[in-house]
LOVEX-810461 format. One record per residue: residue number from 1; y, z, x of N, C-alpha, C in turn. Coordinates in pm, whole numbers, plus 50000, padded with zeros to 5 digits. Each point is the difference from the previous one (the first is absolute). Layout:
BEGIN
(pt NUM, (Y, Z, X), (Y, Z, X), (Y, Z, X));
...
***
This chain:
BEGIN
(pt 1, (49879, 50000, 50082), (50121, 50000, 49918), (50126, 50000, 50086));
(pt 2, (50002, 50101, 50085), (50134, 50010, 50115), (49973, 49853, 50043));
(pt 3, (49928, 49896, 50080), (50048, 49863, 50073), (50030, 49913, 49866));
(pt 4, (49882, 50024, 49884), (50103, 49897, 49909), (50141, 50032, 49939));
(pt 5, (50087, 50166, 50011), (50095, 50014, 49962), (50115, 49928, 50098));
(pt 6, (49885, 50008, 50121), (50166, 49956, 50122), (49972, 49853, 50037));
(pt 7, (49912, 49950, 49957), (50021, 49837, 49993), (50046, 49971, 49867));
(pt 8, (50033, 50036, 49896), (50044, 49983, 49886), (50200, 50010, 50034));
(pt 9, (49970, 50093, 50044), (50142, 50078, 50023), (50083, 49857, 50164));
(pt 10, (49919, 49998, 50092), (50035, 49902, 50090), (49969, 49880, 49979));
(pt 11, (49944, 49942, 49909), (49999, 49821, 49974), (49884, 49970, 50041));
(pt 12, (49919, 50035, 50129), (49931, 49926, 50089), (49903, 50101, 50061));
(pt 13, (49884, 49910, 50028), (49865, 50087, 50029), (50045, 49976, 50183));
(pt 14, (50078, 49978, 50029), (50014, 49986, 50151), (50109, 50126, 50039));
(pt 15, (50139, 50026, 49871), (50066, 50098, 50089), (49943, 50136, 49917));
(pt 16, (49954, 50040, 49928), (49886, 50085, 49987), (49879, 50081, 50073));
(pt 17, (49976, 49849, 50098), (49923, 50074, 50079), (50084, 50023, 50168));
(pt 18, (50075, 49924, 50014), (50067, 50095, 50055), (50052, 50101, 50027));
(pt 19, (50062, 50052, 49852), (50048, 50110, 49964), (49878, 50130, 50004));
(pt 20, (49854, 49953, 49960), (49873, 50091, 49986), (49982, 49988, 50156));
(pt 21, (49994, 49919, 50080), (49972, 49991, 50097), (49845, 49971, 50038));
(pt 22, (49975, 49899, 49923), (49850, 49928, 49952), (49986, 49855, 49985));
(pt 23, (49869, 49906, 50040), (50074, 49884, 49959), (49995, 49879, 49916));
(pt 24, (50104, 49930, 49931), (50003, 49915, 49911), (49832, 49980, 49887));
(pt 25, (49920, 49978, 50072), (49879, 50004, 49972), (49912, 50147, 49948));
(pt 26, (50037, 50058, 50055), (49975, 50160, 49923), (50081, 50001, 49906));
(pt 27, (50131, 49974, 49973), (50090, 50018, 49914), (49879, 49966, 49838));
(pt 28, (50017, 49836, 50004), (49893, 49891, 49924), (49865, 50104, 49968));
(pt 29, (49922, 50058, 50083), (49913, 50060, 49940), (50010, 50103, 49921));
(pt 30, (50118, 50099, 50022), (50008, 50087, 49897), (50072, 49966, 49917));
(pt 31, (50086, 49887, 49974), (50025, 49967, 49869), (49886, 49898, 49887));
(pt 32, (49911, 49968, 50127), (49889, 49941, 49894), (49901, 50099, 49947));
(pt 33, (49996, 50109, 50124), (49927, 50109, 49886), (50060, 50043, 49903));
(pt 34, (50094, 50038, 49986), (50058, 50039, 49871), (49980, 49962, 49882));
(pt 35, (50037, 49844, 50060), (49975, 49885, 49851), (49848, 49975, 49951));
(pt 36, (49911, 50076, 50100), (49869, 49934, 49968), (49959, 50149, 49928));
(pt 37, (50125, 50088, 50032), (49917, 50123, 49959), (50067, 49996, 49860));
(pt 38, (50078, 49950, 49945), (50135, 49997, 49875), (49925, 49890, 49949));
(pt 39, (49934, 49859, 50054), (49933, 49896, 49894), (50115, 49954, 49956));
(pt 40, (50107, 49972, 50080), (50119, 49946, 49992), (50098, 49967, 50112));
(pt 41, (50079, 49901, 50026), (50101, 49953, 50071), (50129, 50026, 49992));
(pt 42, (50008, 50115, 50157), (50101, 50081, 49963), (50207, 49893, 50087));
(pt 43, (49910, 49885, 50076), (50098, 49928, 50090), (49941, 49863, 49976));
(pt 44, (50152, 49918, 49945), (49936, 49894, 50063), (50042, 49934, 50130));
(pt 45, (49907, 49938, 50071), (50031, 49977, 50077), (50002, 49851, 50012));
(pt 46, (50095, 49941, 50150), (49994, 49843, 50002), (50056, 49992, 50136));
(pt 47, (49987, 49904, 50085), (50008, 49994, 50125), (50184, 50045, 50051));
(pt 48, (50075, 49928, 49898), (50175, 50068, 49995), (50034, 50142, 49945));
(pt 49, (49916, 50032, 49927), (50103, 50135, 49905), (49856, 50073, 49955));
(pt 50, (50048, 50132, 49976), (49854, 50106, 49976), (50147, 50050, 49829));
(pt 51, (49944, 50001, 49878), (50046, 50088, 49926), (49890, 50057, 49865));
(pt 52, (50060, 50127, 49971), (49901, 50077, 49911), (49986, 49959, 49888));
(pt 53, (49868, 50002, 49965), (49960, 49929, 49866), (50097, 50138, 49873));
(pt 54, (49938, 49942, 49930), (50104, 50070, 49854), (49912, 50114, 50002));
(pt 55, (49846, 50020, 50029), (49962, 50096, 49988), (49988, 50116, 50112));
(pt 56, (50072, 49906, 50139), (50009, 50065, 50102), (50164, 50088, 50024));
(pt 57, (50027, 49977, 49940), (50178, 50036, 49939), (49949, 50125, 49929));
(pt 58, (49946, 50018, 49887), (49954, 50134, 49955), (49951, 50093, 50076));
(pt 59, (49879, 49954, 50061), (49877, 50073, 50101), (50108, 50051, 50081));
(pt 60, (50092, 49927, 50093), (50110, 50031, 50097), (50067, 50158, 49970));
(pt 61, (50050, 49973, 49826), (50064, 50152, 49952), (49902, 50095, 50017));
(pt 62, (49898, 50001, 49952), (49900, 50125, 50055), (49961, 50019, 50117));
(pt 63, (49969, 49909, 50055), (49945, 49998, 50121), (50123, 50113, 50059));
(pt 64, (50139, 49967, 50010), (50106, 50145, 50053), (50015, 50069, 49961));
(pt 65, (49925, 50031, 49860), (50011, 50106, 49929), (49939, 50072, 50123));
(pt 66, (49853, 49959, 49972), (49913, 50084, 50069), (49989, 50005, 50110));
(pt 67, (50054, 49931, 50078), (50040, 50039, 50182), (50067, 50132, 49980));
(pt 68, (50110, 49992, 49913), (50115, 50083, 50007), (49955, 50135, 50019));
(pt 69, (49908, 50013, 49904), (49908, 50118, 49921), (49946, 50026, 50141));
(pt 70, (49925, 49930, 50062), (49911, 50009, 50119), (50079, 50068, 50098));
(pt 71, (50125, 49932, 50052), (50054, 50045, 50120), (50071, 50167, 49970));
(pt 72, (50032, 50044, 49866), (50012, 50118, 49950), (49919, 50087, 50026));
(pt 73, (49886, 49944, 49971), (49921, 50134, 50007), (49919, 50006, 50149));
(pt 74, (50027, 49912, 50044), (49980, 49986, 50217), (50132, 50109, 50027));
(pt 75, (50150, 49982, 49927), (50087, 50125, 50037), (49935, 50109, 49964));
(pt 76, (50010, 50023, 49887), (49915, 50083, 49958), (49909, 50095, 50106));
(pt 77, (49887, 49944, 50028), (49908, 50045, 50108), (50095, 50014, 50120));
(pt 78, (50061, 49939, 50060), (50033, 50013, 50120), (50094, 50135, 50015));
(pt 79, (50103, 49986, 49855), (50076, 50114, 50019), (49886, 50159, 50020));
(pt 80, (49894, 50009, 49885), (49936, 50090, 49971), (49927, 49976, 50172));
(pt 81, (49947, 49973, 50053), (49960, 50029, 50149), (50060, 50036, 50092));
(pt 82, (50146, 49939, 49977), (50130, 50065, 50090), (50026, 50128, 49991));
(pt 83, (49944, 50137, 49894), (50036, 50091, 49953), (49918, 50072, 50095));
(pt 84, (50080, 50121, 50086), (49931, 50097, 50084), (49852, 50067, 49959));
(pt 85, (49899, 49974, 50070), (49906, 50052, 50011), (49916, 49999, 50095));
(pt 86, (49933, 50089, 49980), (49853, 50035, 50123), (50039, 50100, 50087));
(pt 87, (49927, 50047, 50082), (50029, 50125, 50128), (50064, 49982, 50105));
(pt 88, (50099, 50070, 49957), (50101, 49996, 50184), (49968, 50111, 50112));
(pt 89, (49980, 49941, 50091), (50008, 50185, 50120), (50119, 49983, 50086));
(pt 90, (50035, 50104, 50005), (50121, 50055, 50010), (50017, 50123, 50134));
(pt 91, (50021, 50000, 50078), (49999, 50097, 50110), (50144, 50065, 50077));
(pt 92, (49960, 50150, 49975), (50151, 50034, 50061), (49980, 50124, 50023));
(pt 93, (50107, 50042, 50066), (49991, 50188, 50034), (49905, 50111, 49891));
(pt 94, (49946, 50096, 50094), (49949, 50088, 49896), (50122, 50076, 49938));
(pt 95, (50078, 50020, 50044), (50143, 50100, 49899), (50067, 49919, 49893));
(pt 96, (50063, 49853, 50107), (50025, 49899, 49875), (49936, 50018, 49882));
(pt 97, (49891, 49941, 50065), (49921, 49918, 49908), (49954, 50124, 49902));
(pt 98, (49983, 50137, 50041), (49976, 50098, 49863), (50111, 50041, 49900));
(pt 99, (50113, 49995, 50077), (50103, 50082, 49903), (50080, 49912, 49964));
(pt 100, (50006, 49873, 50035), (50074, 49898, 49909), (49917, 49876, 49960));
(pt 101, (49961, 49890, 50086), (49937, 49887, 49984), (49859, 50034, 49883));
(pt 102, (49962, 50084, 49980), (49883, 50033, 49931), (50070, 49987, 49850));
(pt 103, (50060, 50104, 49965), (50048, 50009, 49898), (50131, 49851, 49954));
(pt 104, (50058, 49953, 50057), (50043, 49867, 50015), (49893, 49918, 49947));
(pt 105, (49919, 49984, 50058), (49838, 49886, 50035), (49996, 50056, 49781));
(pt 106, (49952, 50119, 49937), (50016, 50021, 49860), (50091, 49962, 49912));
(pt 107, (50087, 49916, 50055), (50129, 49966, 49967), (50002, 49831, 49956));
(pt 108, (49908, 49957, 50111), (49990, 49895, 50042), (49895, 49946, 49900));
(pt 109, (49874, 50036, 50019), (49871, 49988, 49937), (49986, 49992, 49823));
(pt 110, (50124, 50151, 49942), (50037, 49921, 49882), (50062, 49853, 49979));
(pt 111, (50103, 50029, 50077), (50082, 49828, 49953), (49859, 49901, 50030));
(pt 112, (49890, 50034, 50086), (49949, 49892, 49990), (49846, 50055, 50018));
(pt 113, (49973, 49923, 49860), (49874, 50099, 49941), (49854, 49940, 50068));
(pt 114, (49977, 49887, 50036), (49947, 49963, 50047), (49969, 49974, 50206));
(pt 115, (50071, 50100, 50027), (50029, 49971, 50172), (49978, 50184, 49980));
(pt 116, (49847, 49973, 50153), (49956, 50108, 50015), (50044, 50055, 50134));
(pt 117, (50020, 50089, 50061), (50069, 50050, 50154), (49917, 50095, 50053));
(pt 118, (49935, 49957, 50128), (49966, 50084, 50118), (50076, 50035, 50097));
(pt 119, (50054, 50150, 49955), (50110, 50008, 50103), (49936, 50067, 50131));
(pt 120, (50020, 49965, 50093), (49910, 50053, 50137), (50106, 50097, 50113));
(pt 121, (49986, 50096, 49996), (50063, 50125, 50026), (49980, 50040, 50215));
(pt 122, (50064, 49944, 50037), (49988, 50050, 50148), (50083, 50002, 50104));
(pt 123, (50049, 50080, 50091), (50120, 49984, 50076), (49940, 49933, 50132));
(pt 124, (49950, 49917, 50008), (49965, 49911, 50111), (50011, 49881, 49967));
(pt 125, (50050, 49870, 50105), (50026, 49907, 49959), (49866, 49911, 49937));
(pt 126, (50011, 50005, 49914), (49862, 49895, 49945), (50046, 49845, 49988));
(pt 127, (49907, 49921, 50061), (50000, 49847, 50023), (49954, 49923, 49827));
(pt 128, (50091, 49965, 49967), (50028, 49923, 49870), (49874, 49942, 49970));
(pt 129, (50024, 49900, 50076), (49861, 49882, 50016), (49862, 50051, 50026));
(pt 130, (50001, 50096, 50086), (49863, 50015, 50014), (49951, 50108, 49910));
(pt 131, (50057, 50048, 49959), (49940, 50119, 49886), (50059, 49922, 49846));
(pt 132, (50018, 49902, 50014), (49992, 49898, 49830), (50129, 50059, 49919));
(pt 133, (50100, 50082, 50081), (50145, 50011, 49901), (50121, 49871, 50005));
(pt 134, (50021, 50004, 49852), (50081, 49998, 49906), (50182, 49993, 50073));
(pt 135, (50029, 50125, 50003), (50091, 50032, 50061), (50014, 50166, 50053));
(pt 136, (50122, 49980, 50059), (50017, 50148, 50051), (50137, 50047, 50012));
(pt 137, (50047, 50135, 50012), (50086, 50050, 49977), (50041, 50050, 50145));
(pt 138, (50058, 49977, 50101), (50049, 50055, 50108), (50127, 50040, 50106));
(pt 139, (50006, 50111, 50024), (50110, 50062, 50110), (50067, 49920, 50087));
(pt 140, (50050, 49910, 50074), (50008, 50004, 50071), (50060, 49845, 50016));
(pt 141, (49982, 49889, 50136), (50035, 49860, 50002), (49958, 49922, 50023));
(pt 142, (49944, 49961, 49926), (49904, 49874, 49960), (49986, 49921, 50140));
(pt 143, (49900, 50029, 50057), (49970, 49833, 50123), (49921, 49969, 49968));
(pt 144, (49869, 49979, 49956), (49887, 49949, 49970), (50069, 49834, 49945));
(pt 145, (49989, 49897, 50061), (50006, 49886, 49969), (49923, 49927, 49853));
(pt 146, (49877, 50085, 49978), (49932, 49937, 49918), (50013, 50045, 49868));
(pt 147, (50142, 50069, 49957), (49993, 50083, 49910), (50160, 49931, 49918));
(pt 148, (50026, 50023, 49869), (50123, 49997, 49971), (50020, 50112, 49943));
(pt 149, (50161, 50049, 49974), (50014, 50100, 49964), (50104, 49991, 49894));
(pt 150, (50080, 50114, 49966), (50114, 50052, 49938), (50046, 50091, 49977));
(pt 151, (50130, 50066, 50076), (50052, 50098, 50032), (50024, 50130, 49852));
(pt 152, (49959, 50124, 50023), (50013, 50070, 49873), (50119, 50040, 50106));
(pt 153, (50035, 50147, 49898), (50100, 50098, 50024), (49969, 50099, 50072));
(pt 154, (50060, 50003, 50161), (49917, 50058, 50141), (49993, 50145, 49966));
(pt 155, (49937, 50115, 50026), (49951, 50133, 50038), (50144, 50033, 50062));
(pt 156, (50055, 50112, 49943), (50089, 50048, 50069), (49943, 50173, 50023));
(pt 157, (50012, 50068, 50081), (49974, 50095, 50043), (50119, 50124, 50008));
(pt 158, (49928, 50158, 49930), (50028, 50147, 49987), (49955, 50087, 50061));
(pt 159, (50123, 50064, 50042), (49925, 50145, 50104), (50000, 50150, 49886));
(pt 160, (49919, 50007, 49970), (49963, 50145, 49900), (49964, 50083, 50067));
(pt 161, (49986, 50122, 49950), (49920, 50187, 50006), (49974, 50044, 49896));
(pt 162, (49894, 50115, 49988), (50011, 50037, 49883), (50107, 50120, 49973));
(pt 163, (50074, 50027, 49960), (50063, 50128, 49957), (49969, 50092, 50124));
(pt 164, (49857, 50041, 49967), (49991, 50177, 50069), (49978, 49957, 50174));
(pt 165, (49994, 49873, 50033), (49981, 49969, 50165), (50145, 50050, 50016));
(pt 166, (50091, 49925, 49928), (50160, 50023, 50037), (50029, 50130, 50034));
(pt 167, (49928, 50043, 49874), (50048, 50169, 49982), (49959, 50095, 50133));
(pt 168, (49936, 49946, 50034), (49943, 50092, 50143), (50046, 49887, 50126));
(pt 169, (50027, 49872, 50009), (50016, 49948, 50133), (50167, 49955, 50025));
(pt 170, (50050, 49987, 49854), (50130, 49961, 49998), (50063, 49895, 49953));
(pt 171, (50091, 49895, 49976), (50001, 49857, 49977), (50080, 49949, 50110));
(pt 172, (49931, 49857, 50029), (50082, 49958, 50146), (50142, 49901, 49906));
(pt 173, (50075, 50012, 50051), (50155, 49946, 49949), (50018, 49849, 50083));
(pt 174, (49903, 49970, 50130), (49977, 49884, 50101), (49900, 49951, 49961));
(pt 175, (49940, 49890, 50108), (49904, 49964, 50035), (49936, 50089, 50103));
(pt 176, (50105, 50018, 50085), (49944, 50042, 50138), (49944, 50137, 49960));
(pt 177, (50034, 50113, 49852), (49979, 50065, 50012), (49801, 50036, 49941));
(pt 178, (49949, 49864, 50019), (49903, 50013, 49978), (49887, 49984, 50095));
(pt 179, (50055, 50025, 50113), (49962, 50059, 50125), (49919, 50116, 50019));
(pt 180, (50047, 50093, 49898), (49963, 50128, 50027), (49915, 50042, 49838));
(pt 181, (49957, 49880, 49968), (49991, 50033, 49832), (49795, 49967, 50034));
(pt 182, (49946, 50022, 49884), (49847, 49951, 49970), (49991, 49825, 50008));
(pt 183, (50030, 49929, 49981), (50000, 49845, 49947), (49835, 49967, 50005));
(pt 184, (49969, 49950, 49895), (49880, 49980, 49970), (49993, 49805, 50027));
(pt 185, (49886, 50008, 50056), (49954, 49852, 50043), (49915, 49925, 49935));
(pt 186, (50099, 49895, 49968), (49921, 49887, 49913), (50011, 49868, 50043));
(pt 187, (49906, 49985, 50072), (49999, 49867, 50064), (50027, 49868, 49893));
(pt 188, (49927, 49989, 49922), (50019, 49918, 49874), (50135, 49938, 49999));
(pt 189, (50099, 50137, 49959), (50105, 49941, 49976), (50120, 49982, 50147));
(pt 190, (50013, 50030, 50096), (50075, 49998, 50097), (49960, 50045, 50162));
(pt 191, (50076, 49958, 50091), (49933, 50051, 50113), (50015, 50195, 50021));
(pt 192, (49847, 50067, 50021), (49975, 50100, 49992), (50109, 50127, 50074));
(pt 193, (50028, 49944, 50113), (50050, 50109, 50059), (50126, 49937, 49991));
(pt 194, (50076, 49887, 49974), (50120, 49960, 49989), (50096, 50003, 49898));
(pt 195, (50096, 50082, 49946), (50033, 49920, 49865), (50171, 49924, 50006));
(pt 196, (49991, 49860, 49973), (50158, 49966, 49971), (50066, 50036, 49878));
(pt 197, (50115, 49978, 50050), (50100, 50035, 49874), (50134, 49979, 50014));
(pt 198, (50033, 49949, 49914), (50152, 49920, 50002), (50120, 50033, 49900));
(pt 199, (50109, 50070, 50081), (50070, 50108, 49931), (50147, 49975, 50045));
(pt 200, (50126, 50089, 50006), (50143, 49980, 50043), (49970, 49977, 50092));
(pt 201, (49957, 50042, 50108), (50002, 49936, 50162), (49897, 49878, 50036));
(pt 202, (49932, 49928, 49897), (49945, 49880, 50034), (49888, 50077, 50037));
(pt 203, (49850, 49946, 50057), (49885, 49995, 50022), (49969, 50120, 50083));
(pt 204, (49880, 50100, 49935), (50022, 50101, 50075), (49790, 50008, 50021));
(pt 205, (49971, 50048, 50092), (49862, 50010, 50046), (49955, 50127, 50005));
(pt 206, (49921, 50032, 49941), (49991, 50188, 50015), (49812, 50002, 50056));
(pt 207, (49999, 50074, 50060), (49831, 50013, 50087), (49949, 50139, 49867));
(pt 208, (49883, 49966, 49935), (49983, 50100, 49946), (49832, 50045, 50056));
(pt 209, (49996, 50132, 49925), (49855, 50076, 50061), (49954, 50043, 49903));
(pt 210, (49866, 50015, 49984), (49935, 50036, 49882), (49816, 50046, 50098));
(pt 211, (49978, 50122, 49898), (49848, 50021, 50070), (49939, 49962, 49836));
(pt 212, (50038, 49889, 49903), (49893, 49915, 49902), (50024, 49881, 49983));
(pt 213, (49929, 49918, 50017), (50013, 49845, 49986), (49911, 49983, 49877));
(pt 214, (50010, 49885, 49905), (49926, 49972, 49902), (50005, 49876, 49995));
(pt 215, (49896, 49925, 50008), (49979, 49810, 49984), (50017, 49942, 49853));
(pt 216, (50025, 50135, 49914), (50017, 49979, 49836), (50111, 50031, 49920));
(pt 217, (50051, 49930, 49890), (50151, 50032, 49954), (49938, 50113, 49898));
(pt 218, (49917, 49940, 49927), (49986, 50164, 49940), (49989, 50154, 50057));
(pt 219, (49924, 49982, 50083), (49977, 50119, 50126), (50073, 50048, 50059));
(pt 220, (50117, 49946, 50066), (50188, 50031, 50042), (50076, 50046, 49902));
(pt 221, (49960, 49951, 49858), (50107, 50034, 49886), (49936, 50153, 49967));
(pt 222, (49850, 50019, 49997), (49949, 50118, 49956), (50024, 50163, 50112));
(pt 223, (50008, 49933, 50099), (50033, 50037, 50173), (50162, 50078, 49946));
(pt 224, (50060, 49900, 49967), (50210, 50025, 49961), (50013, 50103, 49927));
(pt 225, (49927, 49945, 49862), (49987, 50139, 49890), (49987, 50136, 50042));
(pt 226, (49869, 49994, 50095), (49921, 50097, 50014), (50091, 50128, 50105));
(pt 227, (50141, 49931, 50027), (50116, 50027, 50100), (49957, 49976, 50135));
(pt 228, (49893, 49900, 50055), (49954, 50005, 50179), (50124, 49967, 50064));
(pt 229, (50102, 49922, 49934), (50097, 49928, 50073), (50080, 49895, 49927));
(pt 230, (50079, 49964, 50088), (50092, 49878, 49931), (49954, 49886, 50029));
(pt 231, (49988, 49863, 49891), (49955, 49938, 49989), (50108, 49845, 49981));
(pt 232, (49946, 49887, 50058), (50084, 49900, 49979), (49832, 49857, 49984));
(pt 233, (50075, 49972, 49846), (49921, 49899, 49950), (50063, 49940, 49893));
(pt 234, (49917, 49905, 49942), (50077, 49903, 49918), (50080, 50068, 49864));
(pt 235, (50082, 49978, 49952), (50089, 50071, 49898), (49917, 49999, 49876));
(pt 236, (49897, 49908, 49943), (49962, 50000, 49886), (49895, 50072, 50009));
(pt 237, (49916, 50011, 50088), (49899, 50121, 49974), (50060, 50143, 49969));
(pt 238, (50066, 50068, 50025), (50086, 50080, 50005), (50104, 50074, 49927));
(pt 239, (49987, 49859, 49924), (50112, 49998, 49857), (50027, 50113, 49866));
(pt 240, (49880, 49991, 49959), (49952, 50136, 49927), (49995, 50105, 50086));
(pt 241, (49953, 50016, 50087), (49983, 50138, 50099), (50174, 50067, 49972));
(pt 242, (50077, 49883, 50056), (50134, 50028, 50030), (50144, 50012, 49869));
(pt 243, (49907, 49948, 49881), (50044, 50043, 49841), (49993, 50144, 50017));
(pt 244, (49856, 50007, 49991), (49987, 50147, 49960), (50026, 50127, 50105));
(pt 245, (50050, 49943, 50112), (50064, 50140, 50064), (49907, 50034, 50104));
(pt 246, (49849, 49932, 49957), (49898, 50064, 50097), (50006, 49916, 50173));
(pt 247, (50107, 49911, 50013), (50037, 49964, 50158), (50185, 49975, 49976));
(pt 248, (50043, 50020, 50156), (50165, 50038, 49954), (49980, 49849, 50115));
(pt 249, (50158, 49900, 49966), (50005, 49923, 50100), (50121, 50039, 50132));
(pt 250, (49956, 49957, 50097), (50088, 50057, 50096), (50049, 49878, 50051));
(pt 251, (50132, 50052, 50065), (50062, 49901, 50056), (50090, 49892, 49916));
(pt 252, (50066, 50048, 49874), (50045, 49907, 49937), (50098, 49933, 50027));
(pt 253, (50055, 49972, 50145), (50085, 49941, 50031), (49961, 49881, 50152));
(pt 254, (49838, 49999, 49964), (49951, 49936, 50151), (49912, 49866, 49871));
(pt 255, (49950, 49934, 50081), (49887, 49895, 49903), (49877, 49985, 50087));
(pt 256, (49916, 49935, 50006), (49865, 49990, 50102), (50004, 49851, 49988));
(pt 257, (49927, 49939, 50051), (49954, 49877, 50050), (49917, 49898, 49839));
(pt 258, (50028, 49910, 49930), (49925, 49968, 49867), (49905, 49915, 50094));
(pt 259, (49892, 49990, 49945), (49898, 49879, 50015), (49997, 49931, 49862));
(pt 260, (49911, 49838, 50138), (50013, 49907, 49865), (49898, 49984, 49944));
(pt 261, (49991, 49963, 49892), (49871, 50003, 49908), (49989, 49880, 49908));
(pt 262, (49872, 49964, 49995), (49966, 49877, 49939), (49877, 49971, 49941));
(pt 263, (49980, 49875, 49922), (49849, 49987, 49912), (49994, 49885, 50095));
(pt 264, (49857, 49986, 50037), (49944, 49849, 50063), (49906, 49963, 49994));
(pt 265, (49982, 49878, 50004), (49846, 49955, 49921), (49940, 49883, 50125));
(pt 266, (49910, 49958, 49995), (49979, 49842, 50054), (50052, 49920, 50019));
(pt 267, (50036, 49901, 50106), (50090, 49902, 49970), (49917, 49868, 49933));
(pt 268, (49892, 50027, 50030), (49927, 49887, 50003), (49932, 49987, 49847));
(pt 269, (50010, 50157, 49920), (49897, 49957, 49913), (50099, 49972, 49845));
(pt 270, (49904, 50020, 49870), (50058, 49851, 49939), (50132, 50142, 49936));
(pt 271, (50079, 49920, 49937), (50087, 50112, 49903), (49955, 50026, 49877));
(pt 272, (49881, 50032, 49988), (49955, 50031, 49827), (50089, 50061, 49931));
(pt 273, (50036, 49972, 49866), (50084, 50044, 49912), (49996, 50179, 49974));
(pt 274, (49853, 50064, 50058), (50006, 50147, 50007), (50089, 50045, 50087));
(pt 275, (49998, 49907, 50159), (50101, 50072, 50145), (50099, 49941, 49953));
(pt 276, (50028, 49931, 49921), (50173, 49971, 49982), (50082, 50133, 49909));
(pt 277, (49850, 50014, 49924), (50081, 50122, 49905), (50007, 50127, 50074));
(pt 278, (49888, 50024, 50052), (50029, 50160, 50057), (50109, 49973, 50139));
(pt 279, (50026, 49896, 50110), (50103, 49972, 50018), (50154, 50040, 49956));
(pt 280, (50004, 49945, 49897), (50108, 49967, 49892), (50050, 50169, 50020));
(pt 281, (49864, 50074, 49917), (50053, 50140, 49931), (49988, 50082, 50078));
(pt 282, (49961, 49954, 50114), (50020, 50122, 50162), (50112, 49989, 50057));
(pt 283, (50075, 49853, 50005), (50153, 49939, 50052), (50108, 50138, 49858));
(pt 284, (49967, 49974, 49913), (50094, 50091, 49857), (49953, 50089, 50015));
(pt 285, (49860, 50092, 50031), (50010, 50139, 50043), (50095, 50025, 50086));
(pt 286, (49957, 49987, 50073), (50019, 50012, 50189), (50114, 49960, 50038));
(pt 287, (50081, 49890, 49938), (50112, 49884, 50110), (50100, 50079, 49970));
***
């Protein structure tokens, strides 16, 4: 039906098949099947001029009816396949990824009822490709060549205590005065024994000491509470702690160092309509 609509529509069984990209002679056979399948002559033909019989003039109106109908419901399908689904994995910090990206990821999963998420929880760099992820959520500046990315809204960093550390060690009014203070070590988020900070006199370096190190953000935050020391880590873990009174922030006239942070996926692999969406709503969480 489609080659006899577009040789009907173009005059000629020659620019038809050009247009199909088939030739002249294929054209001829599927318009003779037709007619042999109809028990009727839908063209006539003659060595100068090809035009539609009277009954091929009718057949013609349906015949686009029902393409029309056809290529509808090919949108149809295509749109409905375009619609997010199937399992994404997803990999990022264990603190992130518990106290925000998780509950986010519930956020996500309604709007899209059909897209299932393995979120994979670890503070070591995990290799995309070889462990079969999706995308990932990470600290820091992107070199991996084989990856694309997109910048969220970087980690900015807080120096807290709890209340009763103060109450017995004091509050430092400096940087430098945290020299003589507990500072608890979290490699995770900054260099351990170093901390920057950028205040009225421009860039200041303070050497700190601590007898606890912790490789975990939960474990440093539980460490802070618990009063071991003063603590410097990312502002949103912290957030609630620092509502409710149970960590004080110090230094409100210094800032720390932000890191950058980003989602990145494969460069190589395809953009399924699921990584465009969780993409999408990690860029509007996060950006």
């Amino acid at each position: 039906m489609s080659v006899f609509a577009r040789v009907a529509d173009l005059g000629s069984f020659t620019a038809a098949a050009k247009e199909l990209r088939i030739s002249p002679t294929m054209i001829g056979k599927h318009i003779r099947f037709l007619e042999d399948r109809l028990g009727s002559q839908l063209i006539n033909r003659s060595t100068r001029r090809q035009g539609l019989t009277e009954l091929g003039r009718s057949y013609l109106d349906h015949c686009k009816h029902l393409l029309e109908q056809a290529e509808a419901g090919d949108a149809l399908v295509e749109e409905a396949l375009s619609a997010p689904r199937g399992k994404l994995r997803i990999a990022t910090s264990v603190a992130f990824g518990s106290y925000s990206l998780a509950p986010a990821l519930v956020r996500f999963m309604r709007k899209y009822p059909e897209v299932s998420v393995d979120l994979v929880l670890s503070d070591r760099m995990v290799d995309l490709l070889e462990e079969g992820l999706d995308a990932a959520i990470r600290v820091g500046t992107l070199t991996d060549s084989t990856m694309m990315s997109r910048s969220l809204s970087p980690y900015t960093g807080v120096v807290c205590a709890a209340p009763g550390y103060l109450a017995e060690r004091g509050t430092p009014t400096h940087p430098a005065d945290l020299s003589s203070h507990e500072c608890l070590r979290y490699p995770g988020w900054s260099d351990a024994r170093r901390w920057t900070f950028f205040g009225p006199e421009g860039e200041v370096h303070v050497d700190v000491g601590s007898r606890l190190t912790i490789n975990n953000a939960f474990g440093i935050r539980y460490a802070a509470l618990a009063g071991a020391g003063i603590v410097l880590m990312r502002d949103e873990l912290l957030a609630d702690d620092i509502a409710a009174g149970r960590l004080q922030v110090l230094l409100p006239n210094y800032t720390t160092q932000s890191r950058a942070r980003q989602i990145l996926w494969p460069k190589h692999r395809k953009m399924t309509p699921k990584l465009r969406a969780l993409i999408d709503f990690i860029v509007e969480t996060y950006g």
